[in-house]
C-alpha positions as CSV (number, residue, x, y, z in Angstrom):
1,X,-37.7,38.6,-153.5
2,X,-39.2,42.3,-153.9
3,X,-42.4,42.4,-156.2
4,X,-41.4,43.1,-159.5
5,X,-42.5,46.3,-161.1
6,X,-45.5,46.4,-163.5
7,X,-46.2,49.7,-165.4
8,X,-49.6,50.8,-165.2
9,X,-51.3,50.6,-168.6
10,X,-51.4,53.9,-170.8
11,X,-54.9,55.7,-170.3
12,X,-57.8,54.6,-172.7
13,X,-58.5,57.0,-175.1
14,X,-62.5,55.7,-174.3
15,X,-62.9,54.8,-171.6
16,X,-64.3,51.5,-170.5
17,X,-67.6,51.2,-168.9
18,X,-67.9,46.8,-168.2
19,X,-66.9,47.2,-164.7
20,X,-68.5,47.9,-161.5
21,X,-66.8,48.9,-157.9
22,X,-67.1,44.6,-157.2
23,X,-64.9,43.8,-159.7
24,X,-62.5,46.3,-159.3
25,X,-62.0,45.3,-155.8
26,X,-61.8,41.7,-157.1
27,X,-59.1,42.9,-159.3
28,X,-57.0,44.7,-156.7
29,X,-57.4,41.0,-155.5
30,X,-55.9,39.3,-158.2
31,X,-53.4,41.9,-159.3
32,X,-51.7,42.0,-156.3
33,X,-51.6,37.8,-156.1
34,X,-49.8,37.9,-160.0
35,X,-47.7,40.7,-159.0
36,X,-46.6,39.1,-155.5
37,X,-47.0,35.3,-156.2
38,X,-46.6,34.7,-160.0
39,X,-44.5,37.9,-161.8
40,X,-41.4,37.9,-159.5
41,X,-40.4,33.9,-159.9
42,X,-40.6,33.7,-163.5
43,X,-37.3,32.0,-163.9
44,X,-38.0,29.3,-161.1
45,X,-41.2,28.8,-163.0
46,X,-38.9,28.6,-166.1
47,X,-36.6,26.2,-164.5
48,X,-39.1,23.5,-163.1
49,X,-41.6,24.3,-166.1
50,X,-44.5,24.6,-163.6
51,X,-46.2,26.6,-160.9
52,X,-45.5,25.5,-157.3
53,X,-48.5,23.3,-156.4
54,X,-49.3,25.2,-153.3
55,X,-50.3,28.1,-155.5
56,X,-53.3,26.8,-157.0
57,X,-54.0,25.8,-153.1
58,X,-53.5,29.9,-152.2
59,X,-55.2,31.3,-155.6
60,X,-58.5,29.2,-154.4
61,X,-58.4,30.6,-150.9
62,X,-58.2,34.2,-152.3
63,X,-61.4,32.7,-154.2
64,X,-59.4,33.2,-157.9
65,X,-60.2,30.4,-159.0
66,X,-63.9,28.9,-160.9
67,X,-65.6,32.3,-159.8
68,X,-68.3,31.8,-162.4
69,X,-69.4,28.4,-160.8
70,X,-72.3,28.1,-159.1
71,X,-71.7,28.8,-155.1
72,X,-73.0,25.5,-154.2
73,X,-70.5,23.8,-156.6
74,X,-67.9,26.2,-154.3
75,X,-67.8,28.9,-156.8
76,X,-69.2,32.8,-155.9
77,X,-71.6,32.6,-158.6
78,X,-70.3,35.9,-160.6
79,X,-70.2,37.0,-164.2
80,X,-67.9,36.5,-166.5
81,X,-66.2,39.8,-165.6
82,X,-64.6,38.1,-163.3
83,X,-62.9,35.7,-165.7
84,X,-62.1,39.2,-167.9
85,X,-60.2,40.9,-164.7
86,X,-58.2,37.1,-163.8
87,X,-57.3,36.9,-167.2
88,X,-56.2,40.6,-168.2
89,X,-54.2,40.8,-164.8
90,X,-52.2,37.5,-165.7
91,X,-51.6,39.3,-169.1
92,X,-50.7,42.6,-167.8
93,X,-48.0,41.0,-165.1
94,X,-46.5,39.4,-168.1
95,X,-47.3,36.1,-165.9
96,X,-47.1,33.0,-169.1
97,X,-46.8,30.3,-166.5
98,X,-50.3,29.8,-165.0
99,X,-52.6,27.7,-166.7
100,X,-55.8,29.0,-164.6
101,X,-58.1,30.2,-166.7
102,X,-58.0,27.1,-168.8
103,X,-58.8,25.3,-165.3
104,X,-61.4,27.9,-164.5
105,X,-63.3,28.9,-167.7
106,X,-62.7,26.2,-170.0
107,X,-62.5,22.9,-167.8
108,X,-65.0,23.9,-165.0
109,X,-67.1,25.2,-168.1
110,X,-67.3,22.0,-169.1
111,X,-68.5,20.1,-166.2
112,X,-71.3,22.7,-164.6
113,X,-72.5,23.2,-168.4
114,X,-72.7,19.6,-169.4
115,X,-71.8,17.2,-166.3
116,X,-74.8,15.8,-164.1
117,X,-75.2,16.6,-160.4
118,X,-72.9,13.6,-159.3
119,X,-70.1,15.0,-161.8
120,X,-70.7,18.5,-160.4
121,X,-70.6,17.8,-156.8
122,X,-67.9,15.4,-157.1
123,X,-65.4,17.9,-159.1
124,X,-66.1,21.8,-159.1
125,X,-66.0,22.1,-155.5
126,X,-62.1,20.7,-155.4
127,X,-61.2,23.2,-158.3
128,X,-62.7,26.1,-156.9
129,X,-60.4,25.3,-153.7
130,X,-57.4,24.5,-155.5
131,X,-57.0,20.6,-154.5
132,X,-57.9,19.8,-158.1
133,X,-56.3,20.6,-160.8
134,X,-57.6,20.1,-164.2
135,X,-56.3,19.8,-167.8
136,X,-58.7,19.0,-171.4
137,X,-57.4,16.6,-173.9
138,X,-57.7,17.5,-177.0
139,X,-54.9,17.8,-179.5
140,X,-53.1,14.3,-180.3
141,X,-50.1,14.1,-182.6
142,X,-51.1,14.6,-186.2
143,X,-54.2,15.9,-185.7
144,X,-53.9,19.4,-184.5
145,X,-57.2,21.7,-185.1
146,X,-58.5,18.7,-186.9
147,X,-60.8,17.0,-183.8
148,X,-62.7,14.5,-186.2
149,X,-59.3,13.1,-186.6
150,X,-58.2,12.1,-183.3
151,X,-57.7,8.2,-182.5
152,X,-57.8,8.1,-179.1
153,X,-60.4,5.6,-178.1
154,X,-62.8,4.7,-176.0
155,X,-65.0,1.1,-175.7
156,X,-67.0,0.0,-173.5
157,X,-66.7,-2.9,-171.4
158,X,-69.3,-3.8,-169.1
159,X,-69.8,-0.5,-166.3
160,X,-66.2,0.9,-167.5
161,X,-65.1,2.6,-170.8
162,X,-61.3,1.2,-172.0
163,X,-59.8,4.5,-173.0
164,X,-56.4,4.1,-175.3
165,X,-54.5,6.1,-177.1
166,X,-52.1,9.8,-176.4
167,X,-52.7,13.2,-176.5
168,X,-50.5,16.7,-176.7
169,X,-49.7,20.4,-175.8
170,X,-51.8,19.7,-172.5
171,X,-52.1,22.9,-170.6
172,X,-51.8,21.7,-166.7
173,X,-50.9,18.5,-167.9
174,X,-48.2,17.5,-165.3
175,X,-49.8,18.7,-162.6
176,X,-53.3,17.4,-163.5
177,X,-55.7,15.7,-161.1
178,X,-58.0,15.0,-163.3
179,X,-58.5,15.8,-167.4
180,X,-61.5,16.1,-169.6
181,X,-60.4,13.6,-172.2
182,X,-61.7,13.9,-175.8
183,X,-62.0,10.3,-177.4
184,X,-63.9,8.3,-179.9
185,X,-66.6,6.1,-178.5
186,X,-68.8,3.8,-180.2
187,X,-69.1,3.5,-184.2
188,X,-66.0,5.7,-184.8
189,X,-66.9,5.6,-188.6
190,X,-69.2,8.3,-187.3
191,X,-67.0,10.9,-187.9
192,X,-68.0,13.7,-185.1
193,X,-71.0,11.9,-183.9
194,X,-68.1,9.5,-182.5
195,X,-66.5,11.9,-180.1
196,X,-67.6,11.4,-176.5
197,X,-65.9,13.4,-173.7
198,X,-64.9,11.4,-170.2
199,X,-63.6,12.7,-167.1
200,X,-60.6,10.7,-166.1
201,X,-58.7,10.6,-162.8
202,X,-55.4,11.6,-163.2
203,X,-54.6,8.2,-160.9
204,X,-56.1,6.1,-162.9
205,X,-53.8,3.0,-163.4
206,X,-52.5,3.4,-167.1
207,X,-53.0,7.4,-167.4
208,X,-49.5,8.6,-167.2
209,X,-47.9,11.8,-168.0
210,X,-44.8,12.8,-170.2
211,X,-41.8,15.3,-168.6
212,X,-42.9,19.0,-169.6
213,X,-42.6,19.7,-173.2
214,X,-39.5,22.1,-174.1
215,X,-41.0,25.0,-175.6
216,X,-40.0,28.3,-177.7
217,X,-41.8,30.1,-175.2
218,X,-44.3,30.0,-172.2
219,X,-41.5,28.1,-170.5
220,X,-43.0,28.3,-167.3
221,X,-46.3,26.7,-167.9
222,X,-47.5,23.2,-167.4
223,X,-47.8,21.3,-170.8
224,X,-47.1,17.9,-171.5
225,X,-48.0,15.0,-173.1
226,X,-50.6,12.4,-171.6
227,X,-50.4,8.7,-172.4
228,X,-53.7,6.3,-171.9
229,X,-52.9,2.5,-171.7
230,X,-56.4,0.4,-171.3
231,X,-57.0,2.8,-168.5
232,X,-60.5,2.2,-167.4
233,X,-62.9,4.8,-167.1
234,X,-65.9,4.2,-164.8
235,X,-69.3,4.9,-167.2
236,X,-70.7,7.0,-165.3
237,X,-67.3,9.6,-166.0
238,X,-69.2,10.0,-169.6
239,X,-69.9,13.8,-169.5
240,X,-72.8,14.6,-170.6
241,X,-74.1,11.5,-173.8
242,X,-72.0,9.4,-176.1
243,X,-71.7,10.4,-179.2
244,X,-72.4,14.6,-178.3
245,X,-68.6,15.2,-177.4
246,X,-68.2,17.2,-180.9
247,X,-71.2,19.5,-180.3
248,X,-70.3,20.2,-176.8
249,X,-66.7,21.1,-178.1
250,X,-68.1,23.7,-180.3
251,X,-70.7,25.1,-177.9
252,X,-67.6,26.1,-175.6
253,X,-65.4,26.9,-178.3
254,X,-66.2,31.0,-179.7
255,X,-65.8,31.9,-175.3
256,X,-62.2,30.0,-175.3
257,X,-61.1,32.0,-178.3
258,X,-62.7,35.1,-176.8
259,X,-60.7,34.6,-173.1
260,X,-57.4,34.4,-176.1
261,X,-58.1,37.6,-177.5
262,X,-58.7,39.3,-174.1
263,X,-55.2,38.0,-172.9
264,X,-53.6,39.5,-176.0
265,X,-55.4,42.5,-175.7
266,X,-54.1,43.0,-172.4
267,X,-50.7,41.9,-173.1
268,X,-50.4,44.5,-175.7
269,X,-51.8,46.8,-173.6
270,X,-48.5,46.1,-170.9
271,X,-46.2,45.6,-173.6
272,X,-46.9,49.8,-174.7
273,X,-46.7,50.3,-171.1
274,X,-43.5,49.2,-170.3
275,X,-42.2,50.5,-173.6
276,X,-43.4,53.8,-172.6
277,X,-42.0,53.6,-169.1
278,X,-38.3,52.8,-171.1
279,X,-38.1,55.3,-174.1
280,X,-39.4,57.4,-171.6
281,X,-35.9,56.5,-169.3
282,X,-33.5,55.4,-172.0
283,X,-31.2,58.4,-173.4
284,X,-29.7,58.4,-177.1
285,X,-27.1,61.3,-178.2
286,X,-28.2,62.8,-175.0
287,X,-31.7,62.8,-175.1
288,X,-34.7,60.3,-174.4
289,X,-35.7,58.0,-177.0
290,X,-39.3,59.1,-176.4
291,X,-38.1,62.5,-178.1
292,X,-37.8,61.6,-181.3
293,X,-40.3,61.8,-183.6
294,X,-39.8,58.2,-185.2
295,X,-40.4,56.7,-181.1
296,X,-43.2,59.4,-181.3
297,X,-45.3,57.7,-184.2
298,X,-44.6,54.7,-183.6
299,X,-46.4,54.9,-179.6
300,X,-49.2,56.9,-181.4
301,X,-49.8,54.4,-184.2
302,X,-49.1,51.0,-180.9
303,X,-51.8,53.0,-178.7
304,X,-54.2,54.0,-181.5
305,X,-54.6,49.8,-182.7
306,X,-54.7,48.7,-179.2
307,X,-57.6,51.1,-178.6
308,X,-59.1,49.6,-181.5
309,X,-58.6,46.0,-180.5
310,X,-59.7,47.1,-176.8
311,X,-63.6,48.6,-177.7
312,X,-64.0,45.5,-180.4
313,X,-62.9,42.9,-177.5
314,X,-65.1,44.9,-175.1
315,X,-68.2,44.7,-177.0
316,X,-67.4,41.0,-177.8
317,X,-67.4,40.6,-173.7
318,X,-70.9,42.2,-173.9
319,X,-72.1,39.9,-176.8
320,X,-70.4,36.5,-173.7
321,X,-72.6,38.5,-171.0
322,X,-75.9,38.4,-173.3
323,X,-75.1,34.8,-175.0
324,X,-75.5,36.5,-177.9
325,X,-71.6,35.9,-179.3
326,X,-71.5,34.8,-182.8
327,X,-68.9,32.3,-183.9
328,X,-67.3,34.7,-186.5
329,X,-66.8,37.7,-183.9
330,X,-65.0,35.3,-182.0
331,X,-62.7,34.0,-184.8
332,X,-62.2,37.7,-185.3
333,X,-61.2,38.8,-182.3
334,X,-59.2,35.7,-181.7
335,X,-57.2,36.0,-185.1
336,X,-57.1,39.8,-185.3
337,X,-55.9,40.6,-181.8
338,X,-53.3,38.1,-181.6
339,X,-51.9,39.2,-184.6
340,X,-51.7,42.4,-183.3
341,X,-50.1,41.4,-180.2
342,X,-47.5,39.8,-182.4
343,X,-46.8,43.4,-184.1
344,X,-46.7,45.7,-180.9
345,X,-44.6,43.2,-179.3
346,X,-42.1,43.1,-181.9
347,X,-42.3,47.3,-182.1
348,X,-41.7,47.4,-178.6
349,X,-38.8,44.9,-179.1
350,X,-37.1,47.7,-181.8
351,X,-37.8,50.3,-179.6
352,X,-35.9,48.7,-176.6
353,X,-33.0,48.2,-178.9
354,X,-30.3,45.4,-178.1
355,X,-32.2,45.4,-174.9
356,X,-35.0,45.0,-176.5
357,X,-33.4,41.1,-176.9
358,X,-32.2,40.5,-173.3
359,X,-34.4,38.0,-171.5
360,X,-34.0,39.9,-168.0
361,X,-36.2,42.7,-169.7
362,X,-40.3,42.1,-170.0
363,X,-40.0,42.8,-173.3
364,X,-38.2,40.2,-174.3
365,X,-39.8,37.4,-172.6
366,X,-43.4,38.6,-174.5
367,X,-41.5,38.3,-177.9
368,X,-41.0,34.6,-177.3
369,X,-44.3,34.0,-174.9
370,X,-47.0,35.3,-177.1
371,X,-46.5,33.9,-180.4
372,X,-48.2,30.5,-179.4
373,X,-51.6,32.9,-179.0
374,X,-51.7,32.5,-183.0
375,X,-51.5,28.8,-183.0
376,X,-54.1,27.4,-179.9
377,X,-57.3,27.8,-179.8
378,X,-57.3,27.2,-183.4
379,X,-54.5,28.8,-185.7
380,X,-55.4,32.0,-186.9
381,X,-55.9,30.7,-190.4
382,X,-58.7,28.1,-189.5
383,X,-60.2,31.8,-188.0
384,X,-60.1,33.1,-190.9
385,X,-61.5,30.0,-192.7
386,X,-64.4,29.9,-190.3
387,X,-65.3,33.7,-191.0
388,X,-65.5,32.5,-194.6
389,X,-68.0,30.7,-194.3
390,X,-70.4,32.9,-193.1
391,X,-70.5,35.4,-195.7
């Protein structure tokens, strides 16, 4: 199959100054590997709701995947930049089916930050490479953004924890080798001093995995449910203490909302692009739709907000590369720029016309794949509840 065609974004009006020549070339690295190896199979992705396994094999040999990890946990030791360029290049190729930045910068995250040596040896190495894939375990039915809520549980018996219970909307979940499970532990009357955090191998006996979910959109991408029947955890799987699960969740927390607002950033930054590219090509009463005024404004006022969204999300990178990120920037930016997304895609829908609705177009495949960037992560009313609270 030829590579699919991906518009080049519309110019900054300011240009941005967060790269260097290294991760440029590291970008040429990973947009070619979307356009190539991702982009042009989005309906076999669709069809089997999952990635081909060998690809997470091919994106760690190109060195895609856990760049931020330490090299001797098989990482190259880079910035976060590097996370930036994986993620806006998924965005831009329109690619909703690979769940690698969640293995990268959120799992990985997880284990260098708060695992011990043992944990860190034992696991990072296999996810940079690929032959580990990785999921968290979070959301359980009923409980949704509500963590102190959840009832999966975890007790200890002798050196092993007895970890029961379900969990769901598991990014990677099918294809896990291993998941970061969230679950009470202990006194669970403890509220969040009860929530513990164990790594569990996916082939565990009693950790089993439900068929993908079918979903509105994001069709393509791992997620299922995961079931935990007295599956017994090994104690020395706890990561990092009992008890401090909550606290690491919420250290981690304002960077995983941040890598959602870069996505959307960039997605809206390809959704103008290819809109441009077809008013630019589509004719109506015998001239392009990009002559008239209405198709005019409306690319003026799309470009002018995603400027807006692109230097706020930029100086939020800075704020990651410092450590200096508030929690409230990073509700904003996760809340503001999704629900911008939402708008330009549904513009760029109108513009398209009935085309605009046609599943063979990019177009149409954004209006159904980014309006879950409003609900993870936290829905974008708990952003707006947290922002509240700091004023």
């Amino acid at each position: 199959m030829s590579n699919l065609h991906i518009p080049q974004p519309v110019a900054p009006m300011i240009p941005r100054t967060l790269f260097n020549s290294d991760h440029e070339a590291f970008r040429t690295t990973a947009r070619r590997f979307f356009e190539e190896k991702i982009a042009p199979f989005h309906e076999k992705w669709e069809e089997q709701q999952h990635l081909d396994r060998s690809l997470w094999n091919e994106a760690g040999a190109l060195g895609l995947l856990c760049p931020t990890m330490p090299e001797e946990y098989g990482g190259s030791g880079v910035d976060r930049l590097y996370s930036v360029i994986m993620m806006e290049e998924q965005a831009r190729a329109g690619d909703s089916a690979s769940g690698f930045s969640l293995h990268s910068d959120i799992v990985a995250n997880y284990v260098n930050n708060f695992g011990n040596e043992a944990q860190k040896q034992q696991w990072l190495p296999k996810m940079a490479s690929g032959e580990v894939v990785s999921a968290i375990a979070m959301t359980e039915p009923g409980t949704g953004s509500d963590l102190q809520a959840i009832k999966t549980r975890a007790v200890l018996d002798g050196d092993h924890y007895v970890l029961n219970g379900s969990k769901i909307f598991i990014t990677n979940g099918y294809l896990c080798d291993m998941a970061v499970v969230v679950a009470k532990t202990g006194d669970v009357s403890a509220g969040a001093g009860a929530v513990s955090l164990l790594i569990v191998d996916a082939k565990s006996e009693g950790f089993t995995k439900g068929k993908p979910l079918k979903k509105v959109g994001m069709r393509g991408q791992d997620t299922c449910e995961l079931f935990f029947d007295n599956v017994r955890v090994p104690k020395e799987n706890l990561l990092g203490m009992e008890g401090m699960g909550f606290i690491m969740l919420m250290k981690e927390l304002a960077w995983e909302r941040m890598m959602i607002a870069i996505m959307c950033a960039a997605g809206a930054e390809g959704a103008l692009a290819t809109t441009v590219e077809y008013v630019k090509q589509r004719k109506a009463f015998g001239k392009p739709v990009s002559s008239f005024q209405n198709t005019r404004f409306k690319l003026a006022e799309m470009r002018s907000e995603i400027q807006i969204a692109r230097v706020f999300t930029d100086r939020c990178i800075e704020q990651v590369l410092k450590g200096e990120l508030s929690v409230e920037a990073a509700c904003a930016a996760k809340y503001w720029v999704s629900d911008l997304l939402s708008k330009v895609v549904d513009e760029c829908v109108q513009l398209h016309g009935g085309y605009g609705y046609m599943l063979e177009y990019p177009i149409a495949r954004a209006y159904i794949d980014t309006r879950a960037n409003r609900i993870y992560g936290g829905t974008n009313e708990i952003m707006k509840e947290l922002i509240s609270r700091s004023i």
